[in-house]
ZAMARGU-4260 file (C-alpha; in steps of 0.2 Angstrom, whole numbers, plus 5000, padded with zeros to 4 digits):
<rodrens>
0) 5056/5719/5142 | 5040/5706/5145 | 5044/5698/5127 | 5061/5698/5131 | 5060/5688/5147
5) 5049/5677/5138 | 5059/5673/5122 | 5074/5669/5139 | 5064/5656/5145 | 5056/5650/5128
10) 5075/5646/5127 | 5081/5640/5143 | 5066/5628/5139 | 5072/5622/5123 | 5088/5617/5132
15) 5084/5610/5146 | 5072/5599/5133 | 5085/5594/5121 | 5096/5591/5136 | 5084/5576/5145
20) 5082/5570/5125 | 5098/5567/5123 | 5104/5560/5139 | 5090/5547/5138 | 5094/5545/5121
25) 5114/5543/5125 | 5107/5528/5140 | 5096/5519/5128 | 5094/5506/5114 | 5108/5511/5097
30) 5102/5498/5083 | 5117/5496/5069 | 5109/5494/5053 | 5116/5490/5034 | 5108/5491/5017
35) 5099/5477/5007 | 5108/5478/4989 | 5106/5469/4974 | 5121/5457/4968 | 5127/5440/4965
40) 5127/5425/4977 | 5135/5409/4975 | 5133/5394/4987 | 5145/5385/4988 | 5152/5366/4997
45) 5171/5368/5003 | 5183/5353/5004 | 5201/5347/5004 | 5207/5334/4989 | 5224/5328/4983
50) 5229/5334/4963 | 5234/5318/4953 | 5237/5313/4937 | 5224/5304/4930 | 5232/5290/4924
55) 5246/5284/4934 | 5254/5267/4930 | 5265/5257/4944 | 5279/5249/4934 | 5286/5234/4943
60) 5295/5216/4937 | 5289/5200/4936 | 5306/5191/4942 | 5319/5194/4952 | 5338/5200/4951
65) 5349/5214/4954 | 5346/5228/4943 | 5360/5228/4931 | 5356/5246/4920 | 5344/5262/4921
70) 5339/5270/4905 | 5328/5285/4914 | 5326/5295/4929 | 5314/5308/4937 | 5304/5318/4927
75) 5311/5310/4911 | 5298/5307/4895 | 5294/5291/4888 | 5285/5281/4876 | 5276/5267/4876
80) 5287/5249/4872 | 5305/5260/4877 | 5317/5252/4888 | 5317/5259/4906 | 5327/5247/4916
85) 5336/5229/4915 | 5338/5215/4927 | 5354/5207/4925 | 5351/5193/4912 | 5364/5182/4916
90) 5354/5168/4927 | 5339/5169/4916 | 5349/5166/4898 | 5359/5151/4908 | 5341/5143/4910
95) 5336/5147/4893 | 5350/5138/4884 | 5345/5123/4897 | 5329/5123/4891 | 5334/5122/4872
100) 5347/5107/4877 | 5330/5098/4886 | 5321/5101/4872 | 5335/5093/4860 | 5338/5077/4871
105) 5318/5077/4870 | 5317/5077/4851 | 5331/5064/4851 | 5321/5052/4862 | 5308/5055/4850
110) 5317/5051/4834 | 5325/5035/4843 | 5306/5031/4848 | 5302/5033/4831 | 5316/5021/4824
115) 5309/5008/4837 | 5290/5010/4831 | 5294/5005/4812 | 5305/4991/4817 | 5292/4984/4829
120) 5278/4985/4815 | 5289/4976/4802 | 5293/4966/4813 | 5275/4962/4819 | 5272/4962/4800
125) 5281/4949/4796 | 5275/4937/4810 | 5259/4941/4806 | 5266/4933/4787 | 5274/4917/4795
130) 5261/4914/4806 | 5248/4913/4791 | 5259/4900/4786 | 5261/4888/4802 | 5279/4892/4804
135) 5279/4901/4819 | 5271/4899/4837 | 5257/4911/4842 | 5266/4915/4855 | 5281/4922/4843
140) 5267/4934/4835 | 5260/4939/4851 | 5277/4943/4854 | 5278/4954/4840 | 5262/4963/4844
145) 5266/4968/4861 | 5283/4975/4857 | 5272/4986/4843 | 5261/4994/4854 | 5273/4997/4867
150) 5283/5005/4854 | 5269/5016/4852 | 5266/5022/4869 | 5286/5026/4872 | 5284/5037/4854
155) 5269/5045/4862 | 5278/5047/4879 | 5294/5057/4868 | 5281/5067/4861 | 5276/5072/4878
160) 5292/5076/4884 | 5297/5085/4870 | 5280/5098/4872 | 5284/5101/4888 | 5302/5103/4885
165) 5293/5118/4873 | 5284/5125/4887 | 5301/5125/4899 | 5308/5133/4884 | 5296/5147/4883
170) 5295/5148/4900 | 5312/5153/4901 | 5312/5165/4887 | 5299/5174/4894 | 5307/5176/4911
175) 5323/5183/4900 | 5313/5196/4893 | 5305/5201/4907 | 5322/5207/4913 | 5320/5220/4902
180) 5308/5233/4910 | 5298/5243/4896 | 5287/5257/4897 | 5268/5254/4896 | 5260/5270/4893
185) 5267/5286/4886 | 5270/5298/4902 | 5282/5306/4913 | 5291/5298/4925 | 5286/5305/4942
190) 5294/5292/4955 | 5308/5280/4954 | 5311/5267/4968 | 5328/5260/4961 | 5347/5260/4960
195) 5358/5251/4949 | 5365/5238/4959 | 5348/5236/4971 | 5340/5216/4972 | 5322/5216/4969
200) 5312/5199/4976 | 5299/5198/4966 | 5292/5181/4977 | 5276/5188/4984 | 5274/5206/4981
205) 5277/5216/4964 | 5290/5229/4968 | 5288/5243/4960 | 5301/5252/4952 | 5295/5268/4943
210) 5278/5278/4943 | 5274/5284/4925 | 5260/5296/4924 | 5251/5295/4909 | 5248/5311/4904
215) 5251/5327/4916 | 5243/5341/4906 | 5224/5332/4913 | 5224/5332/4931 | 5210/5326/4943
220) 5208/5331/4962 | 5199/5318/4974 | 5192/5327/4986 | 5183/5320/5004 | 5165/5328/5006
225) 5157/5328/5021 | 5139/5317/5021 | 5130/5332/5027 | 5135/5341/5009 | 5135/5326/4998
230) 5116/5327/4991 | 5123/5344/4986 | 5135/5340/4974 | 5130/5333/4956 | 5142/5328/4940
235) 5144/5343/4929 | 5145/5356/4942 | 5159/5370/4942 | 5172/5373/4952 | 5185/5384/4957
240) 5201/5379/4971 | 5216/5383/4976 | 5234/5378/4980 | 5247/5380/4991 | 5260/5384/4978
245) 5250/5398/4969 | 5239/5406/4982 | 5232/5421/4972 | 5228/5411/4956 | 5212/5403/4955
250) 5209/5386/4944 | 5194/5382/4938 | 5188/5362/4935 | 5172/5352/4935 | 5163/5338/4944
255) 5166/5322/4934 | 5162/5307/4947 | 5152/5304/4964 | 5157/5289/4972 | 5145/5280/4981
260) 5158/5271/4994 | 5159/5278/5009 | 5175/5283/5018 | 5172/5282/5036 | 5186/5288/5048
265) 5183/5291/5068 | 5166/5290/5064 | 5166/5305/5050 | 5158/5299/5034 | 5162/5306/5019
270) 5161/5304/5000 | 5174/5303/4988 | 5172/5318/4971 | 5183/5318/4956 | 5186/5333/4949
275) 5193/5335/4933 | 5205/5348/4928 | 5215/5356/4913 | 5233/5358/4918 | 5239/5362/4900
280) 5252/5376/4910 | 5259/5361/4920 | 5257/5370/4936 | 5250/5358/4945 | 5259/5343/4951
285) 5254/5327/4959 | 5252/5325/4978 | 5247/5345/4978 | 5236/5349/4991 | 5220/5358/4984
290) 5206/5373/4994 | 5190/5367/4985 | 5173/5376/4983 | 5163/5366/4971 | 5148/5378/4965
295) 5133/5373/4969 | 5121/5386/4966 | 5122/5404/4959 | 5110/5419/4957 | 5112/5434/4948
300) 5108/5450/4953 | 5094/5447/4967 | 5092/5457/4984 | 5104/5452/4997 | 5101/5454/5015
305) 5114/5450/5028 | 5114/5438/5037 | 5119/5446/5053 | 5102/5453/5048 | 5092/5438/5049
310) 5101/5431/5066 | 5097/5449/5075 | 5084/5447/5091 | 5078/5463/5097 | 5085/5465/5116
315) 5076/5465/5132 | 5071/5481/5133 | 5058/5477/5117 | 5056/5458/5121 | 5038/5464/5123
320) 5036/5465/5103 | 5026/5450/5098 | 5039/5435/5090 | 5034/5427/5074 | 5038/5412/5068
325) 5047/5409/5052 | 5063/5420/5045 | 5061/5438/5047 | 5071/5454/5048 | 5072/5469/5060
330) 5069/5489/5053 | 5066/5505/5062 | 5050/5513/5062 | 5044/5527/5071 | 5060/5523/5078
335) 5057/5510/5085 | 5062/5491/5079 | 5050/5482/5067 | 5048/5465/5061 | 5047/5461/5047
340) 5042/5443/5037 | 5053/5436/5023 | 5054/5422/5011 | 5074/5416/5010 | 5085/5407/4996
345) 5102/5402/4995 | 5115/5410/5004 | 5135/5412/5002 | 5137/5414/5021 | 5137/5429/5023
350) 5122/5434/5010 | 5106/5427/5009 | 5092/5430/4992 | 5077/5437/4997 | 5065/5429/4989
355) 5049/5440/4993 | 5045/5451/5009 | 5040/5468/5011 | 5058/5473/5009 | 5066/5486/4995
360) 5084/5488/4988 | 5094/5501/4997 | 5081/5499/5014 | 5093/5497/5030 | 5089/5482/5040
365) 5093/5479/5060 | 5110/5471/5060 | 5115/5474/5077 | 5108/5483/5096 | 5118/5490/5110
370) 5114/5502/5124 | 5125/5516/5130 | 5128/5519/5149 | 5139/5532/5152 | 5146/5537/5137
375) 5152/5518/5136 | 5143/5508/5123 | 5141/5490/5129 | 5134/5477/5117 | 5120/5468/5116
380) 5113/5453/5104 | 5120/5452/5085 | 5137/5454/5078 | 5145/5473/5080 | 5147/5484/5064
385) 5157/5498/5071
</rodrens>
């Protein structure tokens, strides 16, 4: 009966023991915690660019007019030389065949100043004959001699008039042909600005009548990189983005340019990066709107420890644990919260490498505290992992 009695209370004991354990333990400090594991990380600088075509050629005209015909539209191929568009020509041929009746009237006055330079030197000839004989004045020969070298200057004068009635000549042609509006690159037509019928003043400002893209299967993307990131990016580096039209498909490209003009706007600096990009599918269009992540760094297979891991800060229930200096991370020993020192490298975000610290693959690291009160957990510092 005596070691019955005694095995009751042995148990009663056990009870009311596990009871005040666990009603202390349901009103104190929970620690969440995940595992370090090995993996990839990739850093990464996010931006926003515009796709276009690499080559993209404004096609405008030279003179003015209505335009009188249109040889292509959207999206229409060409070739280098065809004919796209033509001002009406009418005006412009008128001023060529005036040119060609200036430049006749100027040859005529040429030839007649001609005629008149031989007959003032035979007639200065012979003076020069009769007055080696006595039988004319001086004066007659000096005559003679000033209507010879006037003769001359009015040939030279014609000659004058009939090169610059070669220029207005030329002049005119070219304006001519400039109503005929030709293709200079091989591309697509992407934009066209004009209808048959429309006037183009071309006085002050080139209009442009057609954007021709030169070749649509290489694409580039300008993107707008923030000064904080730009000592981050280098020519070569990979990248991957997205676009709107295509929102699970992931293009790659590649870092061709840093431009070293800055774009500043409200105050926000940032740095012009040309991407280059292989659109062979023809999927991307110009004027798309591209998600950019230009790769910066990558690391394979290292130990990865969370960031929320690295942020953590013990509560104030074991603020009395010394602080250190320095990145570190948080593990329960003895059950109670540990610090420990680490050494850091790149981080996606969300990952960061350990570079060295006494910490193991698979080791579960303090991500988060709260307490319980109650039966109601209420949090305390770090992100919750429920």
């Amino acid at each position: 009966m005596k070691k019955i009695l005694i095995g009751i209370s042995f148990v009663i004991l056990i009870v009311i023991t596990a009871f005040v354990f666990l009603r202390n333990k349901g009103n104190g400090i929970k620690y969440g915690t995940e595992k370090v594991t090995k993996g990839d990380i990739v850093t990464t600088v996010t931006a926003t660019g515009t796709v276009n075509a690499v080559t993209t050629v404004l096609v405008g005209t030279q003179v003015s007019g209505t335009i009188k015909n249109i040889y292509v539209d959207f999206n229409s191929p060409v070739k280098k030389g065809l004919l796209i568009a033509m001002i009406d020509p009418a005006t412009f041929e008128a001023q060529v065949e005036q040119a060609k009746a200036n430049l006749l009237s100027a040859k005529a006055n040429l030839e007649k100043a001609e005629a008149a330079l031989v007959d003032a030197k035979r007639t200065r000839d012979r003076n020069k004959e009769l007055f080696s004989r006595n039988l004319i004045a001086r004066s007659d020969l000096d005559t003679a001699e000033t209507n010879y070298e006037t003769s001359k200057a009015q040939m030279s004068a014609a000659k004058s008039q009939v090169a610059q009635t070669e220029a207005a000549l030329k002049n005119a042609q070219t304006n001519l042909g400039y109503t005929r509006i030709l293709s200079p690159v091989d591309g697509v037509v992407i934009s066209r600005n004009v209808d048959v019928g429309q006037t183009v003043a071309a006085s002050f400002q080139t209009p442009t009548l057609f954007t021709i893209a030169q070749d649509l299967t290489k694409m580039q993307i300008d993107t707008n990189v923030d000064e904080a990131d730009i000592g981050n990016i280098m020519v070569g580096q990979d990248v991957e983005f997205t676009v709107d039209a295509y929102p699970d498909t992931t293009f790659k490209g590649r870092v061709w340019q840093v431009r070293n003009a800055p774009i500043t706007i409200q105050n926000v600096v940032t740095y012009d990066v040309v991407i280059k990009v292989d659109n062979t599918e023809l999927k991307l269009k110009p004027g798309m709107t591209a998600n950019v992540s230009i790769i910066v760094a990558t690391k394979k297979d290292v130990l990865k420890i969370p960031n929320a891991a690295l942020r953590f800060r013990p509560t104030e229930k074991v603020a009395a644990l010394p602080e250190k200096k320095g990145p570190g991370v948080w593990i329960i020993e003895n059950n109670k919260p540990k610090r420990i020192k680490v050494v850091t490298g790149i981080s996606d975000g969300n990952y960061t490498e350990l570079v060295s610290g006494e910490i193991k693959e698979r080791q579960e690291v303090i991500v988060e505290s709260f307490v319980k009160s109650k039966g109601q957990p209420s949090s305390g510092h770090g992100p919750r992992f429920f």
